[in-house]
C-alpha positions in Angstrom: -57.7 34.5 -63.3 -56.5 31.8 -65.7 -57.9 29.2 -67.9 -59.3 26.4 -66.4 -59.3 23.4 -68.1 -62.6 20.7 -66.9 -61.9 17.0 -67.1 -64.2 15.7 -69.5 -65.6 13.1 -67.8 -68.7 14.5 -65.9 -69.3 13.8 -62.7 -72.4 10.8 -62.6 -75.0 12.8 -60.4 -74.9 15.7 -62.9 -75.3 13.1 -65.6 -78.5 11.4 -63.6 -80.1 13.2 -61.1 -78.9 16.6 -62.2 -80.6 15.5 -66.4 -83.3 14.2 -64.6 -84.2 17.7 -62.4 -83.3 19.6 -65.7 -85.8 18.1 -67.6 -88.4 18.1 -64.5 -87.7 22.1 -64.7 -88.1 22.4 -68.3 -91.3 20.8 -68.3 -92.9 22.8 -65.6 -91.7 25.8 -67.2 -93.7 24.9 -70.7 -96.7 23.5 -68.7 -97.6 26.5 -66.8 -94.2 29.3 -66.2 -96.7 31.1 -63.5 -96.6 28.3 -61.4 -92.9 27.2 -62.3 -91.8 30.5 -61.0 -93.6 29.9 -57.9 -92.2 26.0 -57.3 -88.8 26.3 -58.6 -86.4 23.8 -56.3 -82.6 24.0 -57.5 -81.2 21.5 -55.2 -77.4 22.1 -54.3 -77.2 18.3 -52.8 -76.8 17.4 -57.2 -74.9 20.8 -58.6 -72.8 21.0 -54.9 -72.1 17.2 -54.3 -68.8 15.9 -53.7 -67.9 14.5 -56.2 -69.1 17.5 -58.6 -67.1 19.8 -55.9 -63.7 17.8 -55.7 -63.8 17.6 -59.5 -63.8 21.4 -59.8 -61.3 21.7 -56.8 -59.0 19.2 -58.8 -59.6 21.1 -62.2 -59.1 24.6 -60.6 -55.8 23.3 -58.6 -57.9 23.9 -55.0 -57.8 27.7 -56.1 -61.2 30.3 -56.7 -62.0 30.3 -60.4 -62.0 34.2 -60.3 -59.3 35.5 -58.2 -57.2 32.2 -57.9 -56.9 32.3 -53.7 -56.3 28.9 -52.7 -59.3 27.0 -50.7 -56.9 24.4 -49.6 -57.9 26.3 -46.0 -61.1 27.9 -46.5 -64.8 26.8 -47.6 -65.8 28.0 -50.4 -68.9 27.0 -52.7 -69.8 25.6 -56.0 -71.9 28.3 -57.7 -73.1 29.1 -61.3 -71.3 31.5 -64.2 -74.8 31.9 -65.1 -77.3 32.5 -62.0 -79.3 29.8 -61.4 -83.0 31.0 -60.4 -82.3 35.2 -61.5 -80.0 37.8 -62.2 -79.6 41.4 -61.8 -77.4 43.4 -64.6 -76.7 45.6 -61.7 -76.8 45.3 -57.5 -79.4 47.9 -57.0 -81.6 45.7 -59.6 -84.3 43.9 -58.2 -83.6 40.1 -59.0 -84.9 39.1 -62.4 -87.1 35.4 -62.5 -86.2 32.9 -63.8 -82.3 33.0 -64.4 -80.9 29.8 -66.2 -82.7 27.1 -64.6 -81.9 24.7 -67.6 -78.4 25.0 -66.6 -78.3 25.2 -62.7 -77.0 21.4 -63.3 -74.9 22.0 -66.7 -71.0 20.9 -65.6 -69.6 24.1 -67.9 -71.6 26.3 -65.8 -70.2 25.3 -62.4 -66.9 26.2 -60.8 -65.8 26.2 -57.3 -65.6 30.0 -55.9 -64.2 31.7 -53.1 -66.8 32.9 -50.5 -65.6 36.3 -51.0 -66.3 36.0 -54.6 -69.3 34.8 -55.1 -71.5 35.9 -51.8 -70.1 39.3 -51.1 -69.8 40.5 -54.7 -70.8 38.3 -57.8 -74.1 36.5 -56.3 -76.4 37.1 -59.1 -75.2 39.8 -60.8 -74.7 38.7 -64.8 -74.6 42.0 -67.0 -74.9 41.1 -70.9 -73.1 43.7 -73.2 -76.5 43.7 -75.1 -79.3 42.9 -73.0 -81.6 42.2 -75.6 -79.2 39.3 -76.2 -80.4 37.1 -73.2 -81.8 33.9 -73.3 -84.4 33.8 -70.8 -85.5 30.5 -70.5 -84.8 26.9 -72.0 -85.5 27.5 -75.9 -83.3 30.6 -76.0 -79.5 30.3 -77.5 -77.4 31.5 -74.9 -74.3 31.6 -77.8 -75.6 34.6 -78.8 -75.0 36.1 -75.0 -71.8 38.5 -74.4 -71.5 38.3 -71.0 -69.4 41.4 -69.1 -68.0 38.4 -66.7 -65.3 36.4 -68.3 -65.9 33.3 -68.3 -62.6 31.1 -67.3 -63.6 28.0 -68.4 -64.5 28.9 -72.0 -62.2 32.3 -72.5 -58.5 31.4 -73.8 -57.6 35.2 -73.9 -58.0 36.4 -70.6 -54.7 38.2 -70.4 -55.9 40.4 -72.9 -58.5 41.7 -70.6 -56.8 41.6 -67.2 -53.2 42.8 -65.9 -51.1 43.5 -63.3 -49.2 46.2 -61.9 -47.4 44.4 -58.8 -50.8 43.1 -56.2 -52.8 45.7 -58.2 -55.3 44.0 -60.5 -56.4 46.4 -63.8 -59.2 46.1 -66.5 -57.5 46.6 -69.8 -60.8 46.1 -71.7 -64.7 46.9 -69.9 -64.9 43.4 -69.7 -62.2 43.0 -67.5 -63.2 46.1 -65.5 -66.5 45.0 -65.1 -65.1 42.0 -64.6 -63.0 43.1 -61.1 -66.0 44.7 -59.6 -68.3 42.1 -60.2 -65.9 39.8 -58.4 -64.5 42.0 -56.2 -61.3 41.5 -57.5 -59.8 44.5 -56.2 -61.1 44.3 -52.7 -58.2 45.3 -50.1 -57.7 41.7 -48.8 -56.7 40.6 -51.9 -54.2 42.9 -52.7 -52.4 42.4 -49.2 -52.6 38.4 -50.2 -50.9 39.7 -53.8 -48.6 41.8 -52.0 -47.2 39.2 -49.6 -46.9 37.2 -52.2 -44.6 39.2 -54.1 -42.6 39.7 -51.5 -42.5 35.7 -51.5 -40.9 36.0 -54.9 -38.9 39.2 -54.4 -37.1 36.6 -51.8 -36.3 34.6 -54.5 -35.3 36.7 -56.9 -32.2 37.8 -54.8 -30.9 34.5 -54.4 -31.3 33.8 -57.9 -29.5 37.3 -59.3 -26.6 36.4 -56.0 -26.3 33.4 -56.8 -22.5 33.0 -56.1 -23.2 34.0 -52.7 -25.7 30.5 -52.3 -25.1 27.3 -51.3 -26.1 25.3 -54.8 -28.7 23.8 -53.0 -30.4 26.9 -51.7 -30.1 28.5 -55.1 -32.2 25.4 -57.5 -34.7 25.4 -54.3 -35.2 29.1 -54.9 -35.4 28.5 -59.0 -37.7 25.6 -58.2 -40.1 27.4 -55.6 -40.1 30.4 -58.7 -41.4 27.9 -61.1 -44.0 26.7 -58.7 -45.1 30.3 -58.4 -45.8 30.6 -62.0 -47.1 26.7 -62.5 -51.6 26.8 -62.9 -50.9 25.3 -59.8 -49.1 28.5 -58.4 -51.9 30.9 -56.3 -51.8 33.4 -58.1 -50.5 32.6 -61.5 -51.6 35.0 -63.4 -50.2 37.9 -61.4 -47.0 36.3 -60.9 -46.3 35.4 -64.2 -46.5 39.0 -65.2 -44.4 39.9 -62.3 -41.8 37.3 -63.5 -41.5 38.8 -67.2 -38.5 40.6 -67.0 -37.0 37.8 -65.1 -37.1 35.2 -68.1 -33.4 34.8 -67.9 -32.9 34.3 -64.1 -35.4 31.7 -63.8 -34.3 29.7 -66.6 -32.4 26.2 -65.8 
């Protein structure tokens, strides 16, 4: 996971249609929240349009926002940090109405996520460190939330709760262990991808410390696909780029 930094121009339909449902929501909510929770529409044609979704993809360099896979190949979906119509702090919870309807269009609350991600593991699981803490409906703060699940559009310190020990993903803080199961960070099929892609760099690496033994040409393609690794761009950046430390000197021009 790394830092994701949004454009700050909006997308329109969030700006129109998705202000215009929010206030619709927040309305029915203060005119009767018995009958709200019955008639609740979230409609994924506003928070999930195209231009909303290729805005994220753009911002999130076509990779999940959680375990940084790349969707160039795959469908994944724009979903909510904070669930949309209820949470649960933990899967055998039943779900808790409403979750944050008042943000179910809100552009820092959308990212594009990896099928795996979102609908095998995180869904609507949201743990708060202090549950007492969560805002529950439209006049609630939610700054006052700690949320278990790092956030990485608003987090800048993320390395300081996730590492690395080759595909191996650890929790150095419980955020970032709660953080891995939520998101099923550590789920088999994403260590093989880490693996492999180690083995990518391992490649490399020996043409880089050999690099007598290269054409010159072979050598600054192998420096060039190393810094392409470790670019935002790279799939997984953040694991490589801890990978790479000792290797400062080998990559440098």
């Amino acid at each position: 996971m790394i830092k994701i930094n949004k454009p700050n121009n909006v997308p329109k339909v969030l700006l129109t249609s998705g202000a215009d449902e929010t206030k619709k929501n927040c309305d029915a909510f203060d005119a009767n929240q018995s009958l709200f929770l019955k008639n609740l529409t979230i409609k994924s044609n506003i928070y999930g349009h195209q231009t909303v979704k290729k805005s994220l993809l753009v911002a999130q360099n076509n990779k999940c926002c959680f375990c940084e896979k790349s969707q160039v190949d795959e469908y994944g979906d724009v979903e909510h940090f904070r669930p949309k119509k209820g949470y649960n702090s933990i899967k055998s919870q039943k779900l808790i109405k409403p979750g944050y309807y008042w943000l179910a269009y809100d552009w820092n609350n959308l990212f594009f996520v990896c099928n795996a991600c979102n609908r095998s593991h995180k869904s609507n699981l949201f743990p708060l460190i202090n549950e007492n803490k969560r805002a529950k409906n439209h006049s609630h703060n939610i700054d006052i939330e700690a949320p278990y699940l790092i956030n990485p559009g608003l987090e800048t310190d993320i390395e300081t709760h996730l590492d690395f020990n080759a595909g191996q993903i650890i929790g150095l803080t419980e955020r970032g262990k709660r953080t891995i199961k939520i998101c099923g960070l550590d789920r088999s099929s994403l260590n093989d991808k880490r693996l492999k892609h180690i083995s990518d760099v391992e490649a490399r690496i020996i043409i880089l410390s050999q690099a007598d033994k290269y054409p010159l040409a072979t050598v600054e393609k192998a420096r060039q696909d190393i810094r392409n690794y470790m670019s935002p761009a790279g799939e997984f950046s953040a694991m490589i780029n801890v990978y790479l430390r000792p290797y400062n000197i080998v990559i440098t021009p």
